[in-house]
N, C-alpha and C positions, 0 to 999 in steps of 0.2 A: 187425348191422353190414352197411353198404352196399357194394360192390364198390370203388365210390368211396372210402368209409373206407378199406378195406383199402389200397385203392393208397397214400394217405397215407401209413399207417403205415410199407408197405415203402419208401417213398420215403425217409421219416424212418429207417430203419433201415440202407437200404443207404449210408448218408452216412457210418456210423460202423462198419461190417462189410462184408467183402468175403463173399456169398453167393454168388460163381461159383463158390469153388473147395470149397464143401458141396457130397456127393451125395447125399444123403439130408436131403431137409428135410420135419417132420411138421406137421401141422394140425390140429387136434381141434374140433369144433363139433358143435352140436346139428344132427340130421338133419332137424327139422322147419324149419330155416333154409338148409338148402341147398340152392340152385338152381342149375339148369343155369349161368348166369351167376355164380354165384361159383365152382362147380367147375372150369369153364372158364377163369377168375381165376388159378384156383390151379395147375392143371395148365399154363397157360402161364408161368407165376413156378418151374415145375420143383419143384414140393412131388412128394413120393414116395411120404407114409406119410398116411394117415386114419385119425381115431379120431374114433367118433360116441358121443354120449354117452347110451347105451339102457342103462337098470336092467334093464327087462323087457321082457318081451315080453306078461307074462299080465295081464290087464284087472283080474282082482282086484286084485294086486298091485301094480299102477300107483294104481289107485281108492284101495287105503288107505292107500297114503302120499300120497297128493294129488298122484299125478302124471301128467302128459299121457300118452294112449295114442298112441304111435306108429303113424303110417300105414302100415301092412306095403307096401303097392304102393310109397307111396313110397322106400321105404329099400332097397327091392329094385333099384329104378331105379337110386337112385344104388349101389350096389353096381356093376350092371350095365356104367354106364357109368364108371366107374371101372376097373372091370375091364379095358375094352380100352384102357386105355391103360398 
């Protein structure tokens, strides 16, 4: 999903929901779709909580269920910058 999409969505959403007066709003996405540019998306739209969607971490275990390995650097990153804010 494009940043573009997203804004969409929230556009479409904030028509029929007041999300000023939530203080905690969560976001969950796959870590290998996150870019500086959507976290920044999201972190300006006042989201609070992330959840990335990692099984594992160990390359066996990702291999035999047929699943992408995770780029440690990148997931570190966004952690990172996630953090300072």
């Amino acid at each position: 999903m494009t940043v573009k999409q997203m804004q969409t969505i929230f556009d479409e959403l904030n028509k029929y929901f007041n999300f000023k007066l939530v203080k905690h709003k969560h976001f969950e996405f796959n870590p290998l779709s996150a870019t500086d540019e959507k976290i920044d998306f999201l972190l300006k739209n006042n989201f609070t909580h992330f959840t990335f969607g990692v099984q594992s971490l160990n390359s066996d275990v990702l291999n035999y269920n047929d699943r992408i390995n995770i780029n440690l650097k990148q997931l570190k990153n966004i952690c990172i910058k996630l953090e300072k804010h």
